[in-house]
C-alpha positions in Angstrom: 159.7 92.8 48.8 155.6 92.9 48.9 154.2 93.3 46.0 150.7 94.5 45.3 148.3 95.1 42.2 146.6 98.2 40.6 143.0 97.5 40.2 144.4 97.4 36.1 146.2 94.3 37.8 149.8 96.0 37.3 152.7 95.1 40.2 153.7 97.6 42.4 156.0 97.8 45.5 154.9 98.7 48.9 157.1 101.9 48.5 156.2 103.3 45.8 152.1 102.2 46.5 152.7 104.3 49.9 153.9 107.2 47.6 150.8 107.1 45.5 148.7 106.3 48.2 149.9 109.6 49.9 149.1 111.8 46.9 146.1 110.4 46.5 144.7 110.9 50.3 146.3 114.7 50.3 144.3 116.0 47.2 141.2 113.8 49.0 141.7 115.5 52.3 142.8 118.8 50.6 139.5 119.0 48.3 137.1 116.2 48.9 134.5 118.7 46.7 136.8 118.1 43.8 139.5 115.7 43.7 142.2 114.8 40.3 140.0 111.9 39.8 136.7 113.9 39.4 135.4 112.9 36.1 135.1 115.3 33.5 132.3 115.8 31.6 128.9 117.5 31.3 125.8 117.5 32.7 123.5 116.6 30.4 122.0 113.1 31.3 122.9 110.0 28.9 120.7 109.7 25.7 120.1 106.1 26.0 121.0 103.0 27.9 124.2 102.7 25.9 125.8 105.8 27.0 124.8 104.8 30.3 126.4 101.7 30.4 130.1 103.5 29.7 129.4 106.1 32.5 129.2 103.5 34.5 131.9 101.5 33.8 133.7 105.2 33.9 132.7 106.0 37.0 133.3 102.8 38.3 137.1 102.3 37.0 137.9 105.8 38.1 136.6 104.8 41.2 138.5 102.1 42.2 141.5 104.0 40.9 140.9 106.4 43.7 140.1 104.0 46.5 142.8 102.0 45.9 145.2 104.2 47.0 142.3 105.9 50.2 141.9 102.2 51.0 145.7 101.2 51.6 146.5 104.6 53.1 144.1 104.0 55.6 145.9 100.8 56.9 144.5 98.1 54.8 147.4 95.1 54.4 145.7 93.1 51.6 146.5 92.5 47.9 143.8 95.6 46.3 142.4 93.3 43.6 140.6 94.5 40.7 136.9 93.3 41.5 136.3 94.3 44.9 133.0 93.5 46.8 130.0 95.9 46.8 130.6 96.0 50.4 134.2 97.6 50.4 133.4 100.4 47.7 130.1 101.4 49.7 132.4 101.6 52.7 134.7 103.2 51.5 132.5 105.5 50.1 131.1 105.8 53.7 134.4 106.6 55.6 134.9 109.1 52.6 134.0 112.3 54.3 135.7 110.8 57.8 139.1 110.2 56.5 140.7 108.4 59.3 138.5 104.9 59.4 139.5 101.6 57.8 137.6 99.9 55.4 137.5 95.8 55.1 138.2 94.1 51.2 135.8 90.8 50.1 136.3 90.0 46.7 132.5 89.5 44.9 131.0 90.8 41.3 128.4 92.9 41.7 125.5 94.5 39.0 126.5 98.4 38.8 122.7 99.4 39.1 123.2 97.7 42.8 125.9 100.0 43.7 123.9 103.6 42.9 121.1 101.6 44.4 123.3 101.0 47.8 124.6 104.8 47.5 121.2 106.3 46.9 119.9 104.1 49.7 122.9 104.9 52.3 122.6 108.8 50.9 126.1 108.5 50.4 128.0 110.9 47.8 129.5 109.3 44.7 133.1 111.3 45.2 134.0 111.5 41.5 131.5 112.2 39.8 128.4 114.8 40.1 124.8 113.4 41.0 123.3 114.3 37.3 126.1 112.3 35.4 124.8 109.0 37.1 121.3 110.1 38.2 120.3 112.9 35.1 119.0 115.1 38.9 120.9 116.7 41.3 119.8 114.8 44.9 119.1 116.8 48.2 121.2 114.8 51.1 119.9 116.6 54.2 119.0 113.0 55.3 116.0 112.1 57.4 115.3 113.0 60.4 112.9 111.8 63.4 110.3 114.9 63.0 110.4 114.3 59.3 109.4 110.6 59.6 106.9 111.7 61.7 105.6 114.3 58.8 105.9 112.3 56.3 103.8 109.1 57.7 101.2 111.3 58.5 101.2 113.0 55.3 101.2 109.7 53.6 98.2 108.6 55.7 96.1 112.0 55.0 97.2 111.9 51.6 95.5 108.0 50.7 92.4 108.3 53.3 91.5 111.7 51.6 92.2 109.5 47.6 90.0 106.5 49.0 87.4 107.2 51.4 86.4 110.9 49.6 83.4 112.1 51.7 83.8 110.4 54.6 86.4 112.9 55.8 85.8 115.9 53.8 87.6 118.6 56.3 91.1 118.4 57.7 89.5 118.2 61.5 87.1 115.6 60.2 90.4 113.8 58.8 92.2 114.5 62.1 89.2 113.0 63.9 90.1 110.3 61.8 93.5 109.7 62.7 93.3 110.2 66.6 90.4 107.7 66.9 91.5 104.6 68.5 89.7 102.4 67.1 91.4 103.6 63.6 93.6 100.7 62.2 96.0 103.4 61.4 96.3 104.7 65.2 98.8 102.1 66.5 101.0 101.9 63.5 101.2 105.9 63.4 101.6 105.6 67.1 98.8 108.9 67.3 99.0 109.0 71.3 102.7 110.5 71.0 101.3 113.5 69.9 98.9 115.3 72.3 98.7 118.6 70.5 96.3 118.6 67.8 98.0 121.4 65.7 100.9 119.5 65.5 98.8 117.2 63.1 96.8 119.7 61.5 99.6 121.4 60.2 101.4 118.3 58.4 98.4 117.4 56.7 97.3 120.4 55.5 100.0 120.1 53.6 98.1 117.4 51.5 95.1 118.2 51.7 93.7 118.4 48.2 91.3 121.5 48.7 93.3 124.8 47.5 93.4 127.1 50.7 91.5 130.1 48.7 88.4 127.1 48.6 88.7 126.0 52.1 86.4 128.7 53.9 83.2 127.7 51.5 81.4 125.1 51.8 81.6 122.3 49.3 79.0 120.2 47.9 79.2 116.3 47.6 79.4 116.4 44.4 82.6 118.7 44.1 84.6 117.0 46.6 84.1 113.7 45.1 84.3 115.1 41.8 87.2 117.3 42.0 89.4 118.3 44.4 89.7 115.0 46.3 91.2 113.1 43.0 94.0 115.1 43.4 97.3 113.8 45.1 98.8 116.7 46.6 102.5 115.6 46.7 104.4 115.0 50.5 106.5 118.2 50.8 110.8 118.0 50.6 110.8 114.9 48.4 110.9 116.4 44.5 112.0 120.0 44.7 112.4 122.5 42.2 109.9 120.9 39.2 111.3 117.4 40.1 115.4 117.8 39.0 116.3 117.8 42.8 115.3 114.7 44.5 115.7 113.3 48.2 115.5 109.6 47.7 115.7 108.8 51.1 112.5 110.5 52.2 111.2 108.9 48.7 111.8 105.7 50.2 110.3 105.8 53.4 107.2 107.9 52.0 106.9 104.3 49.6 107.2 102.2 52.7 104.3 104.2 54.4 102.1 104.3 51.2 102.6 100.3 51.6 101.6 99.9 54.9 98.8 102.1 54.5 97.6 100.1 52.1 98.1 97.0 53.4 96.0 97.8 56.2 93.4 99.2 53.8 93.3 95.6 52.7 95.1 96.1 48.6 96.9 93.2 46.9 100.2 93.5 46.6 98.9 93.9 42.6 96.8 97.1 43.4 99.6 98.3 45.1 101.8 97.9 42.6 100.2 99.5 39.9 98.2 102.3 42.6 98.3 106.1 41.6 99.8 106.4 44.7 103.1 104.9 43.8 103.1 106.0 40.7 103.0 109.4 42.3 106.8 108.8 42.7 107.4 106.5 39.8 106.4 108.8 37.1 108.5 111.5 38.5 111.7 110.1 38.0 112.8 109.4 34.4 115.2 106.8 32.5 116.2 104.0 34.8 115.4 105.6 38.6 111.9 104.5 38.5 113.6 100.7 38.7 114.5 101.5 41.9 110.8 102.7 42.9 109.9 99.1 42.0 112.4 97.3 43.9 111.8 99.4 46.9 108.0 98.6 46.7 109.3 95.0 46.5 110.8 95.2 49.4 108.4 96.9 51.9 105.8 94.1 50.6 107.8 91.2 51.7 108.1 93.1 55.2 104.2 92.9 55.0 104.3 96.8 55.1 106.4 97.2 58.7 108.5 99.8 59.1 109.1 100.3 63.0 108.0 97.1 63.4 
């Protein structure tokens, strides 16, 4: 008879495996918002790194208690061992909210920080567990779409020109100007020509733009724009909601990878970048250990040189 281990590295037949195995896909099918492996326990984010450390080995134990029986029940015919690969829990993960799909086993440690990295990354949910008892914030998952890239670059663009050049493009047409001129080094990697309609790009970056509307119909003097108003970062809109506790880290992401293109081509080191009010924008509105993540990010678009669509 085939045997096969628990990830607590316990024997079990196939039989009665294909009995747990059962239970375990029917309550995930059933009530994939809240399944008898949920963890329970509050809200409040962990007081130190200590506390931390056991949620995650919590989470992590009662998630491969759960996936062992959703991996074999979707088909898999391998020994479930008790380290599995990064790989076949972010899979799994994946095929979550589909069901029906295998998943594949490698067997590789991995750091826990990677994993919430990979799920954070992959905006995948973490099944068992609420967003604030890993994250301390509740994340927005609506994803990313093509229109919002768009948005966002732009925004991103606006938002450091208006920061570094200050009066050179005082006005939101004087910054569209800007943007649409082709001899801009921004115009190619923004890819401007897709967009004939002006308004289209007025209205994403008068989202940013650091003059309060009630000021916009006066005129300004030098001295106040300089001053004032244009050392302001007016945050890109849908990535920190509601004061900051609801956070779409995808769009974080790719608003990071812009800032770092943008100012690659504005010439920074990867130094300045590093330690630039504009990613600390993002950095110092996440608490605990989530501005890591910031960091590594960063990291990465860097050694791309800044491409994102290549």
């Amino acid at each position: 008879m085939v045997k096969f281990k628990t990830p607590q590295g316990m024997e079990i037949s196939e039989d009665a495996l294909n009995e747990i195995a059962a239970l375990q896909f029917d309550v995930l099918k059933s009530s994939p918002s809240k399944t008898s492996f949920e963890l329970e326990c509050g809200e409040d984010f962990p007081k130190n790194f200590q506390e931390l450390e056991t949620r995650f080995f919590l989470y992590e134990e009662r998630l491969r208690e759960c996936l062992f029986g959703f991996a074999h029940k979707l088909g898999l015919k391998k020994t479930i061992k008790k380290v599995e690969s990064l790989d076949t829990i972010v899979d799994c993960l994946t095929e979550y909210e589909k069901i029906e799909n295998k998943v594949n086993v490698y067997n590789e440690q991995f750091n826990p920080l990677q994993l919430i990295n990979v799920i954070i990354e992959k905006n995948l949910p973490f099944m068992i567990c609420k967003d604030k008892y890993i994250l301390g914030i509740e994340r927005d998952r609506s994803g990313l779409s093509v229109p919002e890239q768009n948005r966002i670059s732009f925004q991103v663009a606006a938002q450091i020109l208006w920061a570094v050049k200050k009066n050179e493009h005082p006005t939101i047409e004087s910054m569209i100007d800007c943007l649409e001129d082709e001899q801009n080094p921004f115009y190619l990697p923004l890819k401007v020509d897709r967009f004939n309609n002006p308004r289209t790009i007025r209205n994403w970056i008068s989202e940013v733009f650091p003059i309060p509307k009630k000021e916009r119909k006066r005129r300004l003097s030098d001295e106040e724009a300089s001053n004032h108003y244009f050392d302001v970062l007016v945050p890109v809109p849908g990535i920190f909601m509601e004061g900051g506790s609801v956070v779409n880290f995808v769009k974080l992401k790719f608003g990071l990878e812009w800032t770092v293109q943008i100012l690659k081509i504005l010439k920074w080191s990867d130094e300045q970048i590093r330690s630039s009010n504009f990613v600390e924008q993002y950095r110092g509105s996440l608490t605990f250990y989530l501005p890591m993540y910031v960091d590594l990010w960063v990291d990465g678009a860097l050694r791309d040189n800044g491409r994102i669509f290549g």
